[in-house]
Backbone as numpy.savetxt, mean C-alpha at the origin, in Angstrom:
# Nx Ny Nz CAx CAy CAz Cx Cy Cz
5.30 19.61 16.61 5.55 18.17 16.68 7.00 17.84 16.29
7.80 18.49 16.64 9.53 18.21 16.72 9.63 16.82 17.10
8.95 16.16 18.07 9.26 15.16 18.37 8.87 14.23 17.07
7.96 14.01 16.21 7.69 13.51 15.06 9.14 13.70 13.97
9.29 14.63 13.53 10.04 15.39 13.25 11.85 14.18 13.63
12.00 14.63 14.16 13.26 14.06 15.40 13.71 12.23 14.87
11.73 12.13 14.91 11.71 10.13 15.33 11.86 10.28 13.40
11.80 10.73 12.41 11.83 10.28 11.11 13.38 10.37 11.42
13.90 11.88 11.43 15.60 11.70 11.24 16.06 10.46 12.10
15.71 10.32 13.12 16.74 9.27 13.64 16.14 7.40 13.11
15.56 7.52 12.09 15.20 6.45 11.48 15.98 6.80 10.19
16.40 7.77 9.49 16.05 7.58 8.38 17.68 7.63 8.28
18.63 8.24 9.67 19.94 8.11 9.89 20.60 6.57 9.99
19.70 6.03 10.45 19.97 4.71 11.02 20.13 3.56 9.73
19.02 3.84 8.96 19.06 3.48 7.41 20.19 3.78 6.51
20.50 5.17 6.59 21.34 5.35 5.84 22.36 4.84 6.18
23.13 4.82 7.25 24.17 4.31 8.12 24.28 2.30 7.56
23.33 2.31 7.43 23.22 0.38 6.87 22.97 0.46 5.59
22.98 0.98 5.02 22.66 1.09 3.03 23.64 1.75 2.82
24.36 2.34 3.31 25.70 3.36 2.76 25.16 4.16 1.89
24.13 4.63 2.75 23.49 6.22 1.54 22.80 5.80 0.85
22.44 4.83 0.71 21.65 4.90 -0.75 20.07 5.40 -0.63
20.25 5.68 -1.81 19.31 6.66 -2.07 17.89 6.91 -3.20
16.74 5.93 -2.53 15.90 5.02 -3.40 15.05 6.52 -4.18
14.39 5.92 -5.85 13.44 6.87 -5.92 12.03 6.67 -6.27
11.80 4.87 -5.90 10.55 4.85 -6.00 10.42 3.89 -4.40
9.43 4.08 -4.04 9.27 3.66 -3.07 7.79 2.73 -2.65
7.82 1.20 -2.58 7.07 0.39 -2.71 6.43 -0.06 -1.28
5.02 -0.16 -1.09 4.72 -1.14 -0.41 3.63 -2.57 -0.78
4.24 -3.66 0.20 4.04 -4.54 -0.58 2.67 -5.46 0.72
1.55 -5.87 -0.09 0.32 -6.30 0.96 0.75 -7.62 1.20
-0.74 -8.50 1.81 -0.73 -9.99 1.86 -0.56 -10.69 0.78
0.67 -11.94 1.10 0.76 -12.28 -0.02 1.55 -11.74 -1.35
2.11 -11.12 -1.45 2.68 -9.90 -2.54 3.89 -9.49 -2.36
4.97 -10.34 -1.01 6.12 -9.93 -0.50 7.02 -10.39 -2.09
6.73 -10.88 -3.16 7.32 -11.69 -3.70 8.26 -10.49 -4.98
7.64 -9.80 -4.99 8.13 -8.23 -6.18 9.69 -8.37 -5.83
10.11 -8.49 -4.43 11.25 -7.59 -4.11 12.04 -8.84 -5.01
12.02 -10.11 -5.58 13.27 -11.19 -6.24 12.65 -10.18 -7.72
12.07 -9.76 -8.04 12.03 -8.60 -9.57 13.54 -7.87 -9.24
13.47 -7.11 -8.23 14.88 -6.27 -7.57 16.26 -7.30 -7.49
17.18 -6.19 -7.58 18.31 -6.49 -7.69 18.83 -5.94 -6.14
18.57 -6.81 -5.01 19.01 -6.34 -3.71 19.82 -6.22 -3.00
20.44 -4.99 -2.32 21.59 -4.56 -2.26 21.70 -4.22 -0.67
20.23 -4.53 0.26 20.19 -4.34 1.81 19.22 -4.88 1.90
19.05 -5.44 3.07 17.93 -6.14 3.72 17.77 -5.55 5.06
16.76 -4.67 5.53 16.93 -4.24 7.10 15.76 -4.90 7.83
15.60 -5.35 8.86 14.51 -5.86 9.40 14.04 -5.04 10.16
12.64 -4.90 10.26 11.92 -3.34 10.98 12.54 -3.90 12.21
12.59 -4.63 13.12 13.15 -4.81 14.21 13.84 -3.93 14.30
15.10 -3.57 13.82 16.14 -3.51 13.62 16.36 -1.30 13.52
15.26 -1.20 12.95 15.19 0.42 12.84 14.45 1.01 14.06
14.96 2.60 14.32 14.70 3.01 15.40 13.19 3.70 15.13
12.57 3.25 15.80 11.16 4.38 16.00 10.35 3.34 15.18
10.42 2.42 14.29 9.86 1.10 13.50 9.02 0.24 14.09
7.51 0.57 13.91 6.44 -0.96 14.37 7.47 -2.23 13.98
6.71 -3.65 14.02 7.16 -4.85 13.60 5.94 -5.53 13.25
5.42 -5.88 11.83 4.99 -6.16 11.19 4.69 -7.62 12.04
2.92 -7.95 12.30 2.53 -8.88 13.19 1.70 -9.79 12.10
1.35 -9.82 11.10 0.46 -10.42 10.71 1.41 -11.07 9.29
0.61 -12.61 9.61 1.05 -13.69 8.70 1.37 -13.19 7.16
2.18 -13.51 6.48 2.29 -12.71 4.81 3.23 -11.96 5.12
3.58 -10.88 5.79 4.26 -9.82 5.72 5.71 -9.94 6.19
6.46 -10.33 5.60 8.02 -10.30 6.15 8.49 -9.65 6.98
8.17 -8.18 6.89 8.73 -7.13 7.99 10.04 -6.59 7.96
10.58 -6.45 6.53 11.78 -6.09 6.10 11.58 -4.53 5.19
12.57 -4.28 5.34 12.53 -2.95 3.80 14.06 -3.79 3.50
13.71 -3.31 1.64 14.82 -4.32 1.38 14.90 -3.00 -0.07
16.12 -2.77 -0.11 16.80 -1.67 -0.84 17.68 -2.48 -2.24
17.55 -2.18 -3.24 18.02 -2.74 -4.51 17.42 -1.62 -6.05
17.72 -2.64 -6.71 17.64 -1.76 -8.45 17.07 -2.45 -8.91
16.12 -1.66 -9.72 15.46 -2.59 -11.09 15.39 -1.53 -12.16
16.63 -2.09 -13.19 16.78 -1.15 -14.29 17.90 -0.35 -13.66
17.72 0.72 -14.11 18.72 1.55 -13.32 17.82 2.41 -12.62
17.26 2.08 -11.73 16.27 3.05 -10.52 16.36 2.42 -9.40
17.03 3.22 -8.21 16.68 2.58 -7.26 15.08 2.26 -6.47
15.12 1.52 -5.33 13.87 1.05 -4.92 14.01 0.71 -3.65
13.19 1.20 -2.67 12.85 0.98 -1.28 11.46 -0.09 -1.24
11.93 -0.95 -0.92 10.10 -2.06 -0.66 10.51 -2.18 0.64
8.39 -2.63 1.30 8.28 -2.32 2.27 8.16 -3.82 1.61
8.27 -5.03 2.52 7.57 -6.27 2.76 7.25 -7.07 3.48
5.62 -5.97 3.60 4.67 -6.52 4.79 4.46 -4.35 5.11
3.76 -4.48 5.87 3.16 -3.14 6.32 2.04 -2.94 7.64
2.15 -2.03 8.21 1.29 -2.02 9.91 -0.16 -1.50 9.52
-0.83 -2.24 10.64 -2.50 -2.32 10.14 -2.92 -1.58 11.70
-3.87 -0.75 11.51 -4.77 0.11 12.65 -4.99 -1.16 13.67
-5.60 -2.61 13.34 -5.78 -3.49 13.87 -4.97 -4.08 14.85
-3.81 -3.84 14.40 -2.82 -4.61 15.02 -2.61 -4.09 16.12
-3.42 -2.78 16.80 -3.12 -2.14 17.96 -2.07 -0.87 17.54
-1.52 -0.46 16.29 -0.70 0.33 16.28 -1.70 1.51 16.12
-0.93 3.03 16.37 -1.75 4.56 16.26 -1.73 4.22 14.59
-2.81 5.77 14.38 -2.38 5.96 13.27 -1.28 6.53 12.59
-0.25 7.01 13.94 1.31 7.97 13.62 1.76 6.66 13.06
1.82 5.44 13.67 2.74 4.03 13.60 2.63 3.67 11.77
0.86 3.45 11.84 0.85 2.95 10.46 1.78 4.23 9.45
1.27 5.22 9.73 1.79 6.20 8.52 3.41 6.67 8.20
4.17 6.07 9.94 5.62 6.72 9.91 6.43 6.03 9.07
6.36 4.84 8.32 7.31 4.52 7.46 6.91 4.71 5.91
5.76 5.27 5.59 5.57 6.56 4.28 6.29 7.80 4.57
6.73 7.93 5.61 7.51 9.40 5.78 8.65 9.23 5.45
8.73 8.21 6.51 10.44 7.75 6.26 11.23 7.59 4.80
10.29 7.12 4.16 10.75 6.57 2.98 10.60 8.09 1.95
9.61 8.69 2.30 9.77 9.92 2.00 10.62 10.95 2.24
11.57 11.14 3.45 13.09 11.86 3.78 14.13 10.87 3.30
14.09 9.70 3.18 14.76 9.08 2.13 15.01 9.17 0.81
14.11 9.78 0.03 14.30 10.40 -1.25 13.54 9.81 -2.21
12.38 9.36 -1.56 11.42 8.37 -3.09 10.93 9.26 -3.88
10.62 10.22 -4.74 9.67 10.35 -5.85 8.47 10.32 -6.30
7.93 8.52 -5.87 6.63 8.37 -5.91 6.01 7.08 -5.47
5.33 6.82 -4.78 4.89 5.23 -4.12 4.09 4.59 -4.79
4.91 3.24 -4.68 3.67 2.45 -5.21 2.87 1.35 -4.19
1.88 1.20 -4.22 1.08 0.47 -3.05 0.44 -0.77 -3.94
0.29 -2.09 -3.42 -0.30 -3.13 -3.16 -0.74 -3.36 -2.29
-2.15 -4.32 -2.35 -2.80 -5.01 -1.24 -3.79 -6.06 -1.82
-4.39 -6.64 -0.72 -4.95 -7.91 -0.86 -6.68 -7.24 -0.70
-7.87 -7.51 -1.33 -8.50 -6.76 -0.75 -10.04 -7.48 -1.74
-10.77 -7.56 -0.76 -12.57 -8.20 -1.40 -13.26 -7.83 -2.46
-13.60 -7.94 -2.64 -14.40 -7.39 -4.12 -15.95 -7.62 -3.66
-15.99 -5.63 -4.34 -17.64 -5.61 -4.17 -18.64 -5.06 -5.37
-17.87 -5.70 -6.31 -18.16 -5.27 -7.40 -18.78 -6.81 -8.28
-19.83 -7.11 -8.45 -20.02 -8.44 -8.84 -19.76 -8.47 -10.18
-18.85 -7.88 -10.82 -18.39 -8.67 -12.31 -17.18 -8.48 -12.05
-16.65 -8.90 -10.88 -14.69 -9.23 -10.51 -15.06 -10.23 -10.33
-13.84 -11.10 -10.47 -13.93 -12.10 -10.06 -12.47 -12.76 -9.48
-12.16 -13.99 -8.62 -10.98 -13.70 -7.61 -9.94 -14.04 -8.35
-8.54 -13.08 -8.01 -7.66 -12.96 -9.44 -7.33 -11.66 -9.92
-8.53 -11.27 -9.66 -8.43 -10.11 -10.78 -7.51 -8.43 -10.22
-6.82 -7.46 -10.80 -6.66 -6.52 -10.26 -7.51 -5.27 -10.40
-7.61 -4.98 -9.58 -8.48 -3.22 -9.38 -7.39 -2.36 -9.15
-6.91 -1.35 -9.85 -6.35 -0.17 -10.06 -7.51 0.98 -8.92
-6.55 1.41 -8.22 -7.25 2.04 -7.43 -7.19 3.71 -7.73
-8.40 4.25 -8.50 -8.71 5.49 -8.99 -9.02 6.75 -7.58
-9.95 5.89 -6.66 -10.26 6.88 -5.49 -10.39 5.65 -4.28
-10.66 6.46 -3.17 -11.10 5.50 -1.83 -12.04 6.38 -1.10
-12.82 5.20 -0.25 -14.04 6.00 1.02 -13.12 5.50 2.30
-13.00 5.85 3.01 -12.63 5.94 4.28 -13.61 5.58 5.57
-13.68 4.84 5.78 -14.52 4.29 7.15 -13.75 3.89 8.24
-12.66 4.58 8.27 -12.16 4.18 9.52 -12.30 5.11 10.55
-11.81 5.15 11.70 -12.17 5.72 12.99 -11.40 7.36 12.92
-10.60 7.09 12.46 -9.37 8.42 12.30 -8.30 8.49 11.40
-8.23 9.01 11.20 -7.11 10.05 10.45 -5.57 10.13 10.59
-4.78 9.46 10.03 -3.24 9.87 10.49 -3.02 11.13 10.68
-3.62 12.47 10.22 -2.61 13.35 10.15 -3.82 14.40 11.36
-4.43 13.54 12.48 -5.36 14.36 12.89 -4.38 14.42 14.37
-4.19 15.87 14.84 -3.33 16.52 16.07 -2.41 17.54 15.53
-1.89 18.36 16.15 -1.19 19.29 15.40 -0.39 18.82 14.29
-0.66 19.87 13.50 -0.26 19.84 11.90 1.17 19.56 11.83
2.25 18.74 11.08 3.30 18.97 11.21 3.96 19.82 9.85
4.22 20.92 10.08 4.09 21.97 8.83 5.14 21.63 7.89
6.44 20.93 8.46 7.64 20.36 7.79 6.82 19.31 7.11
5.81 18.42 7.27 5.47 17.45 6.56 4.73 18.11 5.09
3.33 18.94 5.38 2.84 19.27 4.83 1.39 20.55 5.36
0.33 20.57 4.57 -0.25 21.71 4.85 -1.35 21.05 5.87
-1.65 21.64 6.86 -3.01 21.69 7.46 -3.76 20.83 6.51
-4.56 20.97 6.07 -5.61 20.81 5.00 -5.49 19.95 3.66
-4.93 19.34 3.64 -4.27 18.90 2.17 -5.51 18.56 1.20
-5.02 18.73 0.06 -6.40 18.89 -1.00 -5.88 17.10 -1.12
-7.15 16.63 -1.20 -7.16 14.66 -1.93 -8.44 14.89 -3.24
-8.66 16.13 -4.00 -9.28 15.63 -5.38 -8.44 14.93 -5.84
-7.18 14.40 -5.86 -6.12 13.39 -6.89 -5.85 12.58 -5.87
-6.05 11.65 -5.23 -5.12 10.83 -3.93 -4.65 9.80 -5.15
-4.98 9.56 -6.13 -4.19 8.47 -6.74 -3.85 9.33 -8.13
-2.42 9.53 -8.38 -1.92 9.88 -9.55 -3.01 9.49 -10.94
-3.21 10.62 -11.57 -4.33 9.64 -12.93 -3.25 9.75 -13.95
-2.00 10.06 -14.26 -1.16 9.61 -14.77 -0.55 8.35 -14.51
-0.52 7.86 -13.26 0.32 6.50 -12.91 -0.44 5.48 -13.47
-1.93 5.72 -12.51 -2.94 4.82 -13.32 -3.45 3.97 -14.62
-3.54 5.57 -15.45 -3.41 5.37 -16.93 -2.76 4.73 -17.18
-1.33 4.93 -17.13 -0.02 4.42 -17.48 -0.39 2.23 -16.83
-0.67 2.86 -15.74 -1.12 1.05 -15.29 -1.87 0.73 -16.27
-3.08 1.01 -16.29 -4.37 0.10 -17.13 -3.87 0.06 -18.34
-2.88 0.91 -18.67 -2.50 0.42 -20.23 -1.24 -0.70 -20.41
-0.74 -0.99 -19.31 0.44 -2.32 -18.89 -0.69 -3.03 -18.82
-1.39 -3.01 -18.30 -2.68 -4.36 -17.81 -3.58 -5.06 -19.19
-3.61 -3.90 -19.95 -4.05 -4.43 -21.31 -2.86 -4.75 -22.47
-1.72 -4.27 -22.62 -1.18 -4.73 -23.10 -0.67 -6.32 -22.79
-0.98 -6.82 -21.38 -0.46 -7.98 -21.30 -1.92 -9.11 -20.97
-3.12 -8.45 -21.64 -4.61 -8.81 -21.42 -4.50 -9.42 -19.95
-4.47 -8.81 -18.80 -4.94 -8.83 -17.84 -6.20 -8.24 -17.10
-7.11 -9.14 -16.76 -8.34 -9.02 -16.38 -8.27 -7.50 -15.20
-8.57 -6.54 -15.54 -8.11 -5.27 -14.37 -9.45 -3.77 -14.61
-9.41 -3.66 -13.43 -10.18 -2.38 -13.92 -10.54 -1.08 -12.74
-10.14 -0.33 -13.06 -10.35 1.41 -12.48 -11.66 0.85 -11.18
-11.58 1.11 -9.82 -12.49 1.26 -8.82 -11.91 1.74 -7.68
-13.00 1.92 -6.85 -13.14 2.67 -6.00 -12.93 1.51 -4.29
-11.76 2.08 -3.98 -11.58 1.30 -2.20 -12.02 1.61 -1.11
-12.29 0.76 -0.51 -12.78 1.57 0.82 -12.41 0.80 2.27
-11.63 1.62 2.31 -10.69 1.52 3.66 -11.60 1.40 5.53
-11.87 0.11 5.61 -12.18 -0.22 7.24 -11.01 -0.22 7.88
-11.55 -1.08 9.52 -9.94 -1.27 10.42 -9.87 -2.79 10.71
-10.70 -3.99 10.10 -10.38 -4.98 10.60 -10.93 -5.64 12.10
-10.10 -6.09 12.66 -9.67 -7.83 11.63 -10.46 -8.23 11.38
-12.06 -8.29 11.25 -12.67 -9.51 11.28 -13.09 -9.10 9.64
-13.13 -10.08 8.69 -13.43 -9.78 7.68 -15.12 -9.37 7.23
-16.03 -8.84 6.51 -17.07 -8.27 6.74 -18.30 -9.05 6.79
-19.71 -8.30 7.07 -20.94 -9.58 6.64 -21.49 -9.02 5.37
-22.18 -10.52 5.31 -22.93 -9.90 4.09 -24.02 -8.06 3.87
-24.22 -8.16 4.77 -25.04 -6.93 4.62 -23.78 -5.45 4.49
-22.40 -5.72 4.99 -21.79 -4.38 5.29 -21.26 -4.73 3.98
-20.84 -5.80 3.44 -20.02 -5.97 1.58 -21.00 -4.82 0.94
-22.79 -5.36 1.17 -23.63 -4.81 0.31 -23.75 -3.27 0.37
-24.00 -2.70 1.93 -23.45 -1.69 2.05 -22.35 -0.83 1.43
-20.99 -1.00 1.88 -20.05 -0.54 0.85 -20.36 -0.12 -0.11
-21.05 -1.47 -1.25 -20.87 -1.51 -2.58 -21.96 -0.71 -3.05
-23.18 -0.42 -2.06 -24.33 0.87 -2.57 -23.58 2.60 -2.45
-22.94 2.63 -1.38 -21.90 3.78 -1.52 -21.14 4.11 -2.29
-20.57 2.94 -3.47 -19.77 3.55 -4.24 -18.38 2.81 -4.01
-18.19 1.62 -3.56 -16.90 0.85 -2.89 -16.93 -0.48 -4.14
-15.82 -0.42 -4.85 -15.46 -1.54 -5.75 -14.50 -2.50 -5.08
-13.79 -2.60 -3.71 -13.51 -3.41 -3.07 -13.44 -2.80 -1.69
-13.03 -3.82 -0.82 -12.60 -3.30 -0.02 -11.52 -4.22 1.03
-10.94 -3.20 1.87 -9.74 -3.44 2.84 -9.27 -3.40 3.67
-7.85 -3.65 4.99 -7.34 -2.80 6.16 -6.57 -2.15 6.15
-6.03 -1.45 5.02 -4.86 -1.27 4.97 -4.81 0.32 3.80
-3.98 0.38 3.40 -3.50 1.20 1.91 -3.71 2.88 2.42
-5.44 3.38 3.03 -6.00 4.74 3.01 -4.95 5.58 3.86
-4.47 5.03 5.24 -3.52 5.70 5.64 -2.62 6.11 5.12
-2.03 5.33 4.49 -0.52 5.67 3.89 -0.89 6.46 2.23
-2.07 6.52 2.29 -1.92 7.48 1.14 -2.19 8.74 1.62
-3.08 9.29 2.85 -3.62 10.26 3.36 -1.70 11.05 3.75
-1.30 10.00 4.69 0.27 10.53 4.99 0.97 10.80 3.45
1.08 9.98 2.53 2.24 10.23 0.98 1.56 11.71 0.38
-0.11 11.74 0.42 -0.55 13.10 -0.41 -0.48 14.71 0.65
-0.23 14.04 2.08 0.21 15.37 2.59 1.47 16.08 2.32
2.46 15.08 2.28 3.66 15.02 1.45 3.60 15.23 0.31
2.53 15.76 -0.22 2.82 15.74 -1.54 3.57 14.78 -2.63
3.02 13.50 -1.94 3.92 12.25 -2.85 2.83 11.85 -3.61
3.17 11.51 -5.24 2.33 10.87 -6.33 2.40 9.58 -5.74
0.86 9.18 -5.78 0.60 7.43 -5.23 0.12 6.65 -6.26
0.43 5.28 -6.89 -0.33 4.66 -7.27 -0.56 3.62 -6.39
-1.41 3.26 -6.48 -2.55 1.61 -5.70 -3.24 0.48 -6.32
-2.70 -0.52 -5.95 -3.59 -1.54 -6.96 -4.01 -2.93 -5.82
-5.35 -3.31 -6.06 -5.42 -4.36 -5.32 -5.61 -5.53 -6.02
-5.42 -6.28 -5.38 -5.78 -7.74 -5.73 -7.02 -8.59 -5.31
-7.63 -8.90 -5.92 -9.51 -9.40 -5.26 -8.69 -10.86 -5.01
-9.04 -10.96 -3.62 -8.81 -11.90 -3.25 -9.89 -12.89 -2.62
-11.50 -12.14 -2.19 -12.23 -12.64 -2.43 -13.70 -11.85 -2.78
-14.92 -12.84 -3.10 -15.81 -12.30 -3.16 -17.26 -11.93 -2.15
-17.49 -10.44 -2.06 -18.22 -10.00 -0.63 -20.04 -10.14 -1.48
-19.91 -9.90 -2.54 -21.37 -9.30 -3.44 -21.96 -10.56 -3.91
-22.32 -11.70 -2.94 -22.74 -12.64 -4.17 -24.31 -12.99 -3.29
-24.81 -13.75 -3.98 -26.52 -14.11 -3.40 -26.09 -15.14 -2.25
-24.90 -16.23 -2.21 -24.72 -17.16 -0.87 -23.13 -16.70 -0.14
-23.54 -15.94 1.11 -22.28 -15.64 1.98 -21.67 -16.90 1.63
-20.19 -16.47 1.34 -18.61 -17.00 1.21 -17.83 -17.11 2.67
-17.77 -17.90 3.13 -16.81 -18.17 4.03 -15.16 -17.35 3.61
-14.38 -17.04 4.43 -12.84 -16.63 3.84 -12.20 -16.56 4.86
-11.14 -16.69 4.99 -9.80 -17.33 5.80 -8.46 -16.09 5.36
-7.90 -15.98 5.99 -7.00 -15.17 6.12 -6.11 -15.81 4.92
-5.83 -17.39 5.30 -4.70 -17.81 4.38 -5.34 -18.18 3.27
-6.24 -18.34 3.05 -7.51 -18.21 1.65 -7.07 -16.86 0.96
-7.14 -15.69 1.67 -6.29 -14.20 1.09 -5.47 -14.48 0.68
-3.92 -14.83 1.07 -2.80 -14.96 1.10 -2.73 -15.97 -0.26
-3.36 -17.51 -0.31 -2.86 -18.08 -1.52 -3.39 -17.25 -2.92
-4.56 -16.47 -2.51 -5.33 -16.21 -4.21 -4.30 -14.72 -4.41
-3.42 -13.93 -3.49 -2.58 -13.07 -3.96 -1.65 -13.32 -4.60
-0.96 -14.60 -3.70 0.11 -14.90 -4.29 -0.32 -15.52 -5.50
-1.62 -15.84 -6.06 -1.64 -16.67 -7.36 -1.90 -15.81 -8.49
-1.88 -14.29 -7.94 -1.99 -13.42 -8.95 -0.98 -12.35 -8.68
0.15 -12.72 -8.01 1.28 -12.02 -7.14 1.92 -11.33 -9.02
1.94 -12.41 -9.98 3.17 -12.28 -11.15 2.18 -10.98 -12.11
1.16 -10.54 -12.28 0.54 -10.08 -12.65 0.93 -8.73 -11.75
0.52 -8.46 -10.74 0.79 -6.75 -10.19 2.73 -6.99 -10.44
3.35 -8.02 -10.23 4.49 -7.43 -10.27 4.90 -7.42 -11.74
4.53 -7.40 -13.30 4.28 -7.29 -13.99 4.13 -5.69 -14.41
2.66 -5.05 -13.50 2.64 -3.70 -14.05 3.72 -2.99 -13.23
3.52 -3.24 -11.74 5.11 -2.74 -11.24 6.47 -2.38 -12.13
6.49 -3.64 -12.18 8.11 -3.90 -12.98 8.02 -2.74 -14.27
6.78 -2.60 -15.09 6.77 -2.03 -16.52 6.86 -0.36 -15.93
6.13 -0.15 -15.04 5.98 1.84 -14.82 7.49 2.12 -14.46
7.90 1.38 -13.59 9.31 1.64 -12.72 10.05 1.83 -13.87
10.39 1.06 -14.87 11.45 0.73 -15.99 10.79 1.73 -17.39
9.72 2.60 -17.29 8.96 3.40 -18.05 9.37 4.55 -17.76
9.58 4.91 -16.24 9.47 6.23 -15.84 8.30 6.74 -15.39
C-alpha cells in the first residue's frame, strides 16, 4: 500500500511547508460542539482541511474543519476541529487518514473528544465518561485490506485501546475539580440517525455505557500505530429511560458546548502534567 504510504507524506509535506516545521507532540481531536479547546491554545497556524492534500472536509454542523497548530504551556499541539464520520459517505481509509497524519507529524499521544448518549441510567446530561474500553458495531474496520507494515502490525493487540495511565491521570483531574465523571464503556455505530429505544437498551445489556459515530476508528488506526489514546465523552443525551426522548442534532451540540469548559479543563491539566 505505497500508495497510502505516498498520500500521508504528501499531506504531511504540505503541512509542514505552512507551519514552518512545526512540530506538535500531543495531538487532539475535537467532537460536536467541543471545537472550543483550541482558544485554551496559543495558535500559531490555522489550516483548513480544504486546503491539505489527500484531506476529507468536515460536513457536519459543529465541526470547523480546521487543524489549528499552537502551544499550551510549553508543548506543542495539533487539534483537529471537527473530524470525518463513516456516515458522511467517507471510507474507512478517509476517517482514519488524519490520525496518521498527525502521527508522521510527530504527536506522542492523542487525545479524543466526542459528543455521545448515555446508556447508563445514573448519567445524567452534562456529565463526562472517560472512555476505559469500546464495542464496535460498525460495518468495518479501518485497517481491513492489505496490512500497511510501515504503519503497523497485521494484528494489533487492543487489550489497552485506551491508555490506563492517561485515564487515571483523567479521573483524578475530574475529581480534583468535583466533576460529575466516570470510567465506561463506548460503543461505536455508523449513524446518522440517532438510535431507538430498544437498540439504547440493547447496547446497554452488552456492556455499552454510551454510545456514538465517531472516536472507534481513529483509535483502531492511533493503536496500530502504536499511539497512547485517551477518550472522553460528553453525555449529551439520554437513551436508557422508561419514556423515549426525542433529540436533535443541535440539542447535541448545545448540551456539549455547556459542558465544553469541563473536558477542556482535564485536557488543559494532562497536557501541562505530562
Amino acid at each position: 500500500m505505497q500508495e497510502t504510504i505516498a498520500a500521508i507524506n504528501e499531506s504531511v509535506n504540505y503541512i509542514q511547508q505552512q507551519s514552518n516545521g512545526f512540530k506538535p507532540e500531543v495531538g487532539i481531536v475535537l467532537g460536536s460542539g467541543l471545537g472550543g479547546f483550541v482558544n485554551e491554545m496559543t495558535i500559531q497556524y490555522a489550516i483548513p482541511y480544504s486546503q491539505i492534500p489527500n484531506f476529507p472536509v468536515s460536513t457536519v454542523k459543529g465541526h470547523d474543519g480546521k487543524l489549528f497548530f499552537g502551544t499550551l504551556g510549553a508543548k506543542n499541539i495539533v487539534a483537529m476541529s471537527g473530524r470525518f464520520h463513516y456516515y458522511e459517505g467517507y471510507s474507512m481509509f478517509q476517517v482514519a487518514f488524519p490520525i496518521r497524519v498527525m502521527k508522521y507529524l510527530g504527536i506522542q499521544k492523542l487525545l479524543i473528544s466526542n459528543a455521545a448518549g448515555g446508556l447508563n441510567p445514573k448519567q445524567q446530561i452534562g456529565d463526562l465518561m472517560i472512555i476505559k474500553d469500546h464495542i464496535s458495531l460498525l460495518p468495518i474496520n479501518p485497517l481491513i485490506g492489505s496490512n500497511i507494515d510501515e504503519l503497523g502490525a497485521r494484528f494489533p493487540d487492543m487489550s489497552e485501546p485506551y491508555a490506563v495511565n492517561l485515564f487515571q491521570q483523567a479521573m483524578k483531574i475530574a475529581e480534583q475539580n468535583n466533576f460529575r465523571c466516570a470510567l465506561g464503556t463506548y460503543v461505536g455505530v455508523t449513524g446518522p440517525c440517532f438510535e431507538t429505544p430498544a437498540e439504547y437498551k440493547y447496547m446497554h445489556i452488552i456492556g455499552g455505557d454510551a454510545v456514538g459515530m465517531s472516536t472507534v476508528p481513529e483509535v483502531i488506526a492511533a493503536r496500530h500505530m502504536q499511539l497512547p489514546v485517551f477518550a472522553i465523552s460528553v453525555i449529551t443525551d439520554l437513551g436508557v429511560t422508561d419514556i423515549p426522548v426525542k433529540i436533535t442534532h443541535d440539542e447535541v451540540i448545545a448540551a456539549a458546548k455547556s459542558a465544553e469548559s469541563k473536558m477542556s479543563i482535564i485536557f488543559k491539566t494532562m497536557i501541562l502534567e505530562g
